[in-house]
C-alpha positions as CSV (number, residue, x, y, z in Angstrom):
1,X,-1.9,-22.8,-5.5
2,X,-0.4,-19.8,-3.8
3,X,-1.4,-18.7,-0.5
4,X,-3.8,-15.1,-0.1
5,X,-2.7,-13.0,2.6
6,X,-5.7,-11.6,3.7
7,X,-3.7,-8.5,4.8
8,X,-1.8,-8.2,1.8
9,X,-3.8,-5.4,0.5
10,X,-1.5,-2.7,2.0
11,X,1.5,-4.8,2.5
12,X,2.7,-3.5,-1.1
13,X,0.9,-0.8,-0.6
14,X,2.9,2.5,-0.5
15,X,4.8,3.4,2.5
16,X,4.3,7.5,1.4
17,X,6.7,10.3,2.4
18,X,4.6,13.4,4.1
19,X,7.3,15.8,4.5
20,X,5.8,18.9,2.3
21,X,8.6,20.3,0.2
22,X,7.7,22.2,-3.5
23,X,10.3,20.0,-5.0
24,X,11.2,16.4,-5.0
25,X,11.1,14.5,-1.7
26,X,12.7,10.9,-1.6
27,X,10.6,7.9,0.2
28,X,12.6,6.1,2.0
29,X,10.1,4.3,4.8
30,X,8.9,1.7,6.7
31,X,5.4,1.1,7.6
32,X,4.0,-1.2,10.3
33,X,0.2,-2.2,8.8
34,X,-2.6,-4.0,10.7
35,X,-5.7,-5.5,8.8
36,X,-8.7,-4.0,10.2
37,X,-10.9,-5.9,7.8
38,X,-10.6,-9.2,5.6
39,X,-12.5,-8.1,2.4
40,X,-15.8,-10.6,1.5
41,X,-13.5,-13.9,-0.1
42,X,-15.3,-14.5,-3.8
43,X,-14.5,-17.5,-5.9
44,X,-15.5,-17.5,-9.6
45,X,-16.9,-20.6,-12.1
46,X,-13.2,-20.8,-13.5
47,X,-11.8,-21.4,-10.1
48,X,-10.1,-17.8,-9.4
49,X,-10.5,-16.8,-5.6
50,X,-10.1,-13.1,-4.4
51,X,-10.8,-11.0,-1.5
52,X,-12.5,-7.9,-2.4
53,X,-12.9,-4.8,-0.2
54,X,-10.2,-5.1,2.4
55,X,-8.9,-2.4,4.2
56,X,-5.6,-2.1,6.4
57,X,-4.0,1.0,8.0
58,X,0.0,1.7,8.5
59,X,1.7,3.7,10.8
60,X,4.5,5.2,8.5
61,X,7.8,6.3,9.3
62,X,10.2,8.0,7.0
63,X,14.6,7.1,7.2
64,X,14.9,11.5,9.1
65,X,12.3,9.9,11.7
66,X,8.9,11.8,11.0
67,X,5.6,9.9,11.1
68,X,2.5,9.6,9.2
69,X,-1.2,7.4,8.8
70,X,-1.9,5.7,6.1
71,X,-5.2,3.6,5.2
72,X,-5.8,1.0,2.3
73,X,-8.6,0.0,0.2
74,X,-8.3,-3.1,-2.3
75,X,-8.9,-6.1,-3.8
76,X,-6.8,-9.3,-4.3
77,X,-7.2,-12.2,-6.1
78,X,-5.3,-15.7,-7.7
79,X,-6.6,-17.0,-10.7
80,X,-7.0,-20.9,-11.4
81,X,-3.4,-21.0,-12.2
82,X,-2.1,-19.9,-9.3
83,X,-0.9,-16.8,-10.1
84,X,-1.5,-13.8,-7.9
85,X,-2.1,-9.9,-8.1
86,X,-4.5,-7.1,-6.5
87,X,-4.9,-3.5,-7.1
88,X,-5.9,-0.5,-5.1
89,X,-5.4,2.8,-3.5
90,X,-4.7,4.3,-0.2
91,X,-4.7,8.0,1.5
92,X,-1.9,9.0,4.1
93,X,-2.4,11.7,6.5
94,X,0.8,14.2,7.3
95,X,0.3,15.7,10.8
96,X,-1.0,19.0,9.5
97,X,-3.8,17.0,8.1
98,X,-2.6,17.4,4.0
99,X,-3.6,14.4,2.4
100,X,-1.7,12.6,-0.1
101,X,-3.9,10.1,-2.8
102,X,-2.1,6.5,-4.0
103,X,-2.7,3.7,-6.2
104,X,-0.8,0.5,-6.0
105,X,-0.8,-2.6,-8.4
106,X,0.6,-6.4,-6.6
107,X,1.7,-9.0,-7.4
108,X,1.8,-12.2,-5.5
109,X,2.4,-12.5,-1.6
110,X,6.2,-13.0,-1.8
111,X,6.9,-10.2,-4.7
112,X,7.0,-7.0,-4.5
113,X,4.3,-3.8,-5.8
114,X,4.2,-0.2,-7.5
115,X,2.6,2.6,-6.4
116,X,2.2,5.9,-7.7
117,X,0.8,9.4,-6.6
118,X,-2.7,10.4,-8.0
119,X,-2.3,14.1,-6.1
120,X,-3.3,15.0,-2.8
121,X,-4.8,18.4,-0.5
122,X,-2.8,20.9,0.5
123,X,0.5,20.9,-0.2
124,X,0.5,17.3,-1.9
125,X,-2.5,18.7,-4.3
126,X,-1.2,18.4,-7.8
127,X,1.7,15.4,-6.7
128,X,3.3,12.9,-8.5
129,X,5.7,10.1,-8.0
130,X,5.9,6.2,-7.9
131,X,7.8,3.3,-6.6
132,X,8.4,0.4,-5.1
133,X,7.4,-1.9,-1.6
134,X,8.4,-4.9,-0.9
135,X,7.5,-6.9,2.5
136,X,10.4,-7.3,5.0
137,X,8.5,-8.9,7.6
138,X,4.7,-11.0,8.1
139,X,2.7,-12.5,11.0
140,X,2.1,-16.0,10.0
141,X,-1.7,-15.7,10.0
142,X,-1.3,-12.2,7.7
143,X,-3.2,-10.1,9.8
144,X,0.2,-7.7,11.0
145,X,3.1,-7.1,8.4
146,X,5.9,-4.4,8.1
147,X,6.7,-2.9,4.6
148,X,9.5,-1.1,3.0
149,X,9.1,1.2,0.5
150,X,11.8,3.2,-2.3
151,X,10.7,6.3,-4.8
152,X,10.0,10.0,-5.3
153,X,7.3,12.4,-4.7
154,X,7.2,15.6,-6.6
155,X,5.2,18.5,-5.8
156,X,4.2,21.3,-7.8
């Protein structure tokens, strides 16, 4: 059975640009992500185990240099076959204090997510965009990781 990461939540979580532009901006970041809490672990009658509830925050920083926050909410889970996935969403915080909402779908520990923009405040309100995160680097008990993340943000 595959392993759960109990920080794993915002690992594929999206790394978000916040550079306000009324056009497209390109993600291109990294984001180093601590767990601040595990979730409640569930197991169901079939077998499946999960972690509900966990949150994580990133410190994000885009490929030009600028920084951002970012904090996670989800839910992980591998089914009786050992196959893996979670879901959830997160809100990043530009210095100016626009917020920018995201959802992101997992899969297992080792494969990569999609996210995509659900709008924001400010100058993010009426965004959209998606892509892609991948892990690039894990503490071996989960609880620290580093994140990479491709895609486009386009603002109204």
């Amino acid at each position: 059975m595959k392993k759960i990461f109990v920080g794993a939540i915002g690992a594929l979580a999206t790394s978000a640009a916040l550079v306000a532009h009324a056009d497209t901006v390109k993600v291109n970041s990294t984001a180093h992500w601590v767990q601040m809490d595990a979730g409640q672990p569930v197991e169901m009658p079939n077998g499946a185990k999960g972690r509900t509830t966990m949150r994580a925050h990133a410190t994000v920083m885009q490929a030009d240099g600028s920084l951002s926050s970012q904090w996670c909410t989800g839910h992980q889970g591998v089914g009786p076959s050992g196959e893996a996935g979670g879901a959830g969403y997160c809100t990043a915080f530009s210095d100016n204090g626009d917020m920018l909402y995201i959802s992101y779908v997992l899969g297992g520990p080792d494969q990569g997510g999609k996210w995509m923009v659900m709008g924001g405040t400010g100058s993010y309100a009426g965004a959209t965009g998606s892509g892609t995160t991948k892990v690039v680097s894990r503490r071996s008990d989960g609880q620290a990781w580093t994140s990479q993340s491709m895609g486009s943000i386009m603002t109204p």
